[in-house]
C-alpha positions in Angstrom: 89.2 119.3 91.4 89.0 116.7 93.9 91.6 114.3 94.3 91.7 110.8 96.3 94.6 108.9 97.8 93.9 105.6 98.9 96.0 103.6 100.9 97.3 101.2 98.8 96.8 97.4 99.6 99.0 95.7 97.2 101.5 92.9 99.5 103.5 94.8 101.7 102.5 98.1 100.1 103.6 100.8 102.2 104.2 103.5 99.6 101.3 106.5 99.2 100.7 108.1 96.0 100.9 111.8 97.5 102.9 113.3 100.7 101.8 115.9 102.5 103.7 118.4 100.5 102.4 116.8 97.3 98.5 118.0 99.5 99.8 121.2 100.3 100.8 122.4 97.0 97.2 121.4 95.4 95.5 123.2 97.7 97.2 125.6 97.2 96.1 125.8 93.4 92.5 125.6 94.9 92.1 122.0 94.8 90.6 119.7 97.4 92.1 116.5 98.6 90.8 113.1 100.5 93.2 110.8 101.8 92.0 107.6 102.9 92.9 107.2 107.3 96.4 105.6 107.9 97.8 105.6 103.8 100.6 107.9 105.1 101.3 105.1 108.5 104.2 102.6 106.2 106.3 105.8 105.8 106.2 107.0 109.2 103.1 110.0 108.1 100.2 110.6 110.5 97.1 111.6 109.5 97.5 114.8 111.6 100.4 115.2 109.1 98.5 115.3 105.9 95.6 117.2 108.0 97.9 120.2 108.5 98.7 120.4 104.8 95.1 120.8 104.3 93.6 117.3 103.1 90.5 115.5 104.4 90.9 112.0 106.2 88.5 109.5 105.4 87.8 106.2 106.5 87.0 103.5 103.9 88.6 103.4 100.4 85.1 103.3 99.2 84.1 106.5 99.5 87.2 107.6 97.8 86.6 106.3 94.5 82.9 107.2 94.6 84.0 110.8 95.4 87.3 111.8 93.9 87.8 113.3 90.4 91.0 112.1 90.2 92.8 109.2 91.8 96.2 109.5 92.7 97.8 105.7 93.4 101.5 104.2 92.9 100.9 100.3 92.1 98.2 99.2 89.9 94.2 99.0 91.0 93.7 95.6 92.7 91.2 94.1 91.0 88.2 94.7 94.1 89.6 98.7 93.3 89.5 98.7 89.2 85.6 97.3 90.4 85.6 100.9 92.3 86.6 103.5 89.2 83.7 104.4 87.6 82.8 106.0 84.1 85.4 109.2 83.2 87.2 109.2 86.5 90.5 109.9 86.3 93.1 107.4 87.6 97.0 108.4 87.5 99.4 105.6 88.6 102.0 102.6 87.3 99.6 100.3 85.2 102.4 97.7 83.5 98.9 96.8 81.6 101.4 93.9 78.9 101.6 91.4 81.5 98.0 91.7 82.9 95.2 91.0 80.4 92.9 90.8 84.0 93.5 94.4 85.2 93.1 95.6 81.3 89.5 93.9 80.8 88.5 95.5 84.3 90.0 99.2 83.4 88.4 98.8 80.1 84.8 98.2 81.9 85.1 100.6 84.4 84.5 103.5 81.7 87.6 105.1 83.3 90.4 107.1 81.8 93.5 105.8 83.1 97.2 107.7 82.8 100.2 105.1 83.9 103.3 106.9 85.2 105.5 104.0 83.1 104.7 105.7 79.7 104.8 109.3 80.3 108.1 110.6 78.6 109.8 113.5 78.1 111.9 115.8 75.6 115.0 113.8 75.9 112.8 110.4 75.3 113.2 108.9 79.2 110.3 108.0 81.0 110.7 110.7 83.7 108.1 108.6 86.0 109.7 105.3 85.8 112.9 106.7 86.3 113.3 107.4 90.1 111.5 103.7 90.6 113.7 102.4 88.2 116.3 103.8 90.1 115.3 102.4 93.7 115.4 99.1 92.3 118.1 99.1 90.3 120.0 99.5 93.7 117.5 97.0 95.6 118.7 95.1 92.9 121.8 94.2 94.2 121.3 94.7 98.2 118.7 91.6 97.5 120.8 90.1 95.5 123.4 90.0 97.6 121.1 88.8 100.6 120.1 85.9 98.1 123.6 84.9 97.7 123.6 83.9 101.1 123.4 80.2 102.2 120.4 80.1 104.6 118.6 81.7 101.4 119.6 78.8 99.1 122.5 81.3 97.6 125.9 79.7 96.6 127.3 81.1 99.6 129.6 84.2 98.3 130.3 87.3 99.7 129.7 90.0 96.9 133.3 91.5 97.5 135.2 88.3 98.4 138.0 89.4 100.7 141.4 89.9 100.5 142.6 86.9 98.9 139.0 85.6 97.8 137.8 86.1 94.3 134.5 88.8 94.4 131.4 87.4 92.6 130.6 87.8 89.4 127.6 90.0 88.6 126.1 90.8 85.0 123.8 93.1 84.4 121.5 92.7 81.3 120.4 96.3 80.3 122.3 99.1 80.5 119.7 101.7 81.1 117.9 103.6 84.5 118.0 100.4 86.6 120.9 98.4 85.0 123.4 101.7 85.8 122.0 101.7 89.3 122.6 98.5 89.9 126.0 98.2 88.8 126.7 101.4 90.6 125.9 99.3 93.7 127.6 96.4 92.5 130.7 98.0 92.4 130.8 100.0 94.7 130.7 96.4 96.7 134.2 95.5 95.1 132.0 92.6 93.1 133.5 91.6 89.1 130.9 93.6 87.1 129.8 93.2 83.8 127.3 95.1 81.9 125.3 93.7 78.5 123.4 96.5 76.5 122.4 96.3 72.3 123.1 100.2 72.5 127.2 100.7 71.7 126.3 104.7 72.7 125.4 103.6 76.3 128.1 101.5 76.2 130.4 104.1 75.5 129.0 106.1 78.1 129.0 103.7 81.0 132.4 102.9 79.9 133.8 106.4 79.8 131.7 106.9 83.5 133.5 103.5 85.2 136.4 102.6 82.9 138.4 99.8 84.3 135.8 99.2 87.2 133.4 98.1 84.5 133.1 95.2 81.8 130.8 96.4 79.1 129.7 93.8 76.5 127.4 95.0 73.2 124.5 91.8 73.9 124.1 88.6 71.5 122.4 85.5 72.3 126.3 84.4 72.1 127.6 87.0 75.1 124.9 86.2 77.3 125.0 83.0 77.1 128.5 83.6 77.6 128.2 85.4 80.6 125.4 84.4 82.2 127.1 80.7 82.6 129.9 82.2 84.4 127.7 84.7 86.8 126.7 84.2 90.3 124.2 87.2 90.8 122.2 88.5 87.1 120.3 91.1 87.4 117.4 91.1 84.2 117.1 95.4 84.0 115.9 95.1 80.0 112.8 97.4 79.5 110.8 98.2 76.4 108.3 100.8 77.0 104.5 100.0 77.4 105.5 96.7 76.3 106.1 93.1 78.0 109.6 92.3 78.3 111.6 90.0 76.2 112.6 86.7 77.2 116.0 86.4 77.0 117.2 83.8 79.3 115.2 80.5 78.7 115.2 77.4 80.9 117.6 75.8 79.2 120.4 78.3 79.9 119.4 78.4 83.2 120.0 74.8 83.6 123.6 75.4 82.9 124.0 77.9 85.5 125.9 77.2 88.4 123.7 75.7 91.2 122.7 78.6 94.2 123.4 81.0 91.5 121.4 84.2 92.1 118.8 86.3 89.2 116.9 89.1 90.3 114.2 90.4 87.4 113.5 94.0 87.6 111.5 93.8 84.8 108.9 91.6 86.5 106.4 94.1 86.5 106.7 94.2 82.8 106.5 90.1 82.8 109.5 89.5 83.2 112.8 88.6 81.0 113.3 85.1 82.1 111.5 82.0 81.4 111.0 81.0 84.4 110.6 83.9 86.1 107.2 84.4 88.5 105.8 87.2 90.2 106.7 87.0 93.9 105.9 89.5 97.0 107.9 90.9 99.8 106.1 88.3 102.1 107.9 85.5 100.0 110.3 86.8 97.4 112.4 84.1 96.2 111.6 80.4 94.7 114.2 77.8 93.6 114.0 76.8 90.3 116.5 74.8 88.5 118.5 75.0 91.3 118.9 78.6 90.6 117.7 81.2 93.0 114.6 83.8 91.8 113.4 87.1 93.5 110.8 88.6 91.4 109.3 90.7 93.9 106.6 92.8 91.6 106.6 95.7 93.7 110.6 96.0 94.8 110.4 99.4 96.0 107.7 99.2 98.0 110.7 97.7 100.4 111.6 101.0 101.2 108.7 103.0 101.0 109.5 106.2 102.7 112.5 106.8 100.2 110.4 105.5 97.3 107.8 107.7 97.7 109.6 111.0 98.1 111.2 110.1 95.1 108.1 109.3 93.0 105.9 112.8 94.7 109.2 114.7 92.8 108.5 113.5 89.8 104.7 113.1 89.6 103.6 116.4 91.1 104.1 118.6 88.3 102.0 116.6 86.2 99.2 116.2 89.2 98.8 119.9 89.3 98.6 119.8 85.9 95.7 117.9 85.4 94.1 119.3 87.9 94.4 122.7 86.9 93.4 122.2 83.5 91.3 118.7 83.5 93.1 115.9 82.2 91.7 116.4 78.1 93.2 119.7 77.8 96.5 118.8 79.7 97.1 115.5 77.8 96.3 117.8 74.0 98.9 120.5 75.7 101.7 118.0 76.3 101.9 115.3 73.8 104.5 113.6 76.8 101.8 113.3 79.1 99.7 112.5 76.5 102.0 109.3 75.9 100.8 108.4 79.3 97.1 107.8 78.5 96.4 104.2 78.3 92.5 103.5 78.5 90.2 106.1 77.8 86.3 105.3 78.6 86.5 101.4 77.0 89.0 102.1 74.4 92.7 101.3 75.0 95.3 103.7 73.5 98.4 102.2 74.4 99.6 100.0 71.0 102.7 98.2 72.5 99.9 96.9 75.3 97.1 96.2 72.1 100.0 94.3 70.4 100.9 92.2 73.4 97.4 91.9 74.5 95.5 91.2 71.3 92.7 93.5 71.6 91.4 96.5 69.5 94.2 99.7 69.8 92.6 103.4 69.4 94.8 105.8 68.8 94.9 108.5 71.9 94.5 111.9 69.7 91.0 110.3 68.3 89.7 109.4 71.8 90.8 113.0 72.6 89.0 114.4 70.2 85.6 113.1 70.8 
């Protein structure tokens, strides 16, 4: 098979969806592989680099997608990219299709058969492709937070720890899962009062057992967070249904009660995000003001440190490159119903129902498109 990485052109972008020893091992399998010039350049990777593992450089994104088999990304096709894919060419990368009717109508009209790294799951029922994002930004979550918090960014002006004789800040964490553990991982391990929301009392239990008296943990009602979320200075929004936008669960009108420089940092952004008022922001201009409370909800929050963000994601994704290479992605997805949980739009059809239901368009189911 032939596989094309693009450099990806997303705002302040600097990941690459395969490193050199992501090229090396599919040539290895007998596979050929095209990288566009300069993709590897944000994470410090010549193309002499990803020569040497055996790929081919080429010079316009263009010729790419009208060559490659399969296209290997890590943020979702721009739209001037979706316009590129053409009819049964594979694309494998993070979709977050809910929140973006645009890139959906394009994918669907492409003809191409699209497999997002954000459903794929596994035996134990994670998302083994979200995960190591998921747990980037859980810690990003906090480091920007924390910078947030800071006068000269419109913050309230606390140190996350306090200081001998200085309260700590309050942080709440709303989700208990990949990114909200990460998170308050970080936040703790910065001396700040953490507290932890989750509907889940087994997670709860877990992360209590893990932290103990480091950690608040609080089963959530629209009573608790309310609860908490009035008294917080940084809140982190790490709530994530699968395939799905993400719930709402702090409206304007909580937010109003807030304390003023107050800091919220929505993880779940790419998913829509699970504040009212929350907008999609960039690493060029993360935060807005809004109710007097600060927002970063930068889409892309690992792209801030690519270089570790993309060793982390080649880990995970690799197995499951090789594997559609090696056998074509219609026999891999029937052989693994996990990576088959990954397929959201097959030639015009979209197979993803969580997407359909937020969306409002026609759902077919993936075995049928299989099958055909």
């Amino acid at each position: 098979m032939l596989i094309g990485v693009p450099k990806e052109i997303k705002n302040h972008e600097y990941r690459v969806g395969m490193v050199p020893a992501s090229v090396r091992e599919l040539v290895s399998h007998g596979h050929q592989v095209i990288v566009e010039k300069d993709a590897g350049v944000g994470i410090g990777i010549g193309d002499d680099v990803y020569v040497n593992a055996g790929a081919t450089i080429i010079d316009e994104a263009s010729e790419i997608f009208d060559r490659a088999d399969m296209i290997v990304k890590v943020k979702e096709p721009q739209p001037n990219e979706c316009r590129m894919l053409r009819k049964n060419q594979l694309l494998f990368t993070y979709l977050h299709l809910a929140p973006d009717p645009q890139q959906t109508e394009l994918l669907l009209e492409s003809g191409c058969i699209a497999v997002a790294y954000e459903t794929v799951t596994d035996d134990n029922g994670m998302l083994p492709l979200l995960s190591p994002m998921s747990e980037v930004a859980g810690r990003l979550s906090i480091q920007a937070g924390s910078h947030c918090l800071e006068k000269a960014q419109g913050g309230s002006g606390l140190l996350l720890g306090g200081v001998p004789g200085v309260s700590p800040a309050k942080v709440v964490i709303i989700g208990g899962g990949v990114v909200g553990t990460n998170a308050l991982r970080m936040a703790i391990g910065k001396e700040a009062h953490v507290t932890v929301l989750d509907r889940s009392l087994s997670r709860l239990k877990k992360l209590d057992a893990q932290f103990a008296s480091k950690l608040n943990t609080i089963y959530s009602t629209n009573e608790t967070l309310e609860q908490y979320i009035l008294d917080a200075d940084l809140v982190v929004g790490a709530v994530l249904v699968p395939g799905a936008a993400a719930p709402k669960l702090i409206n304007r009108d909580m937010l109003k009660k807030m304390r003023p420089g107050s800091v919220i940092v929505d993880v779940a952004i790419d998913q829509g995000g699970c504040f009212e008022t929350s907008r999609a922001t960039t690493h060029s201009h993360p935060t807005y003001v809004e109710e007097e409370i600060v927002h970063y909800c930068v889409a892309n929050m690992p792209g801030a440190v690519p270089r570790t963000a993309t060793f982390a994601l080649n880990n995970a994704t690799l197995p499951y490159v090789v594997n559609l290479a090696n056998k074509g992605y219609r026999q891999a997805l029937m052989d693994d119903v996990h990576l088959k949980n990954g397929l959201n739009i097959h030639t015009g059809h979209l197979t993803q129902e969580a997407v359909a239901r937020d969306l409002n368009i026609a759902y077919t189911p993936a075995d049928e498109v299989l099958k055909n």
